[in-house]
N, C-alpha and C positions, 0 to 999 in steps of 0.2 A: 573498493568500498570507501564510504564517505568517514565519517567519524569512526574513530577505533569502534566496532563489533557493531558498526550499523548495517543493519541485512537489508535497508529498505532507504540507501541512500540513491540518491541520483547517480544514474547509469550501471547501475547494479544489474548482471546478467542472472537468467537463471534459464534451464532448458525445456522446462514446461509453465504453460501457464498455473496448473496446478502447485508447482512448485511456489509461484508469486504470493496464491493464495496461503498455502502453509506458512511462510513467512507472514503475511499479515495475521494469518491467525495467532501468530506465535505472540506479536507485537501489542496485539489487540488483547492480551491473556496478562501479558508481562509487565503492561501496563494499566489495566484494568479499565481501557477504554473502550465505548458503546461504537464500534467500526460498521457502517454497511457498506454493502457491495452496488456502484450506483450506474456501471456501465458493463457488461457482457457480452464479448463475440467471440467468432474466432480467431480475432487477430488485436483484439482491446480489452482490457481489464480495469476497472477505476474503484475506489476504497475512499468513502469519506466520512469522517465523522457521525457517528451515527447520534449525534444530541441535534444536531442543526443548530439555529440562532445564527449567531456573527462566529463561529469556531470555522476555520480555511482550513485543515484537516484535510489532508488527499493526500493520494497517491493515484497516480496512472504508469500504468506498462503496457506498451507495446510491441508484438510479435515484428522481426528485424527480419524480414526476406534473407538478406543478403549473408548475415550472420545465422542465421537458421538460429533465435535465440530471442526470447523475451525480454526486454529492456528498461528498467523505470525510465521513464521520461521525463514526468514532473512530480515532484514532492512538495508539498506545503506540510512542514513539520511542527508549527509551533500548533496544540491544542488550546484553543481559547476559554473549555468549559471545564466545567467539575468533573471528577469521576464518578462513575455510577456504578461498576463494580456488573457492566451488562454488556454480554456480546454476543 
């Protein structure tokens, strides 16, 4: 993990995509930010900002074949917008 107690840093494992999601949901609670879900398969998960504007907001994870294991792959962590206390 990236910063002490960051669940949703770069290259953070998890063994379901479901699990990815609880974590963002977690995130998206704890901080009281508006998160939508903006890409869904079975092997891609993406989380971004749910205000839109100029906020770079995301997270992406991807299903790892080789690791049999979900992976964040890219993170843009700073939020650009206000909180709205919506998710």
């Amino acid at each position: 993990m990236g910063k002490k107690g960051d669940k949703l840093a770069l290259g953070t494992e998890f063994y379901t995509g479901y699990q990815f999601k609880q974590v963002v949901l977690e995130y998206a609670l704890n901080k009281a930010k508006n998160i939508k879900q903006t890409r869904w398969d079975k092997t891609k998960l993406e989380f971004k900002c749910g205000i839109g504007g100029n906020c770079k907001w995301k997270v992406y994870c991807a299903y790892d074949k080789p690791s049999q294991k979900w992976i964040i792959k890219t993170r843009y962590e700073s939020h650009s917008c206000s909180r709205n206390g919506k998710c």
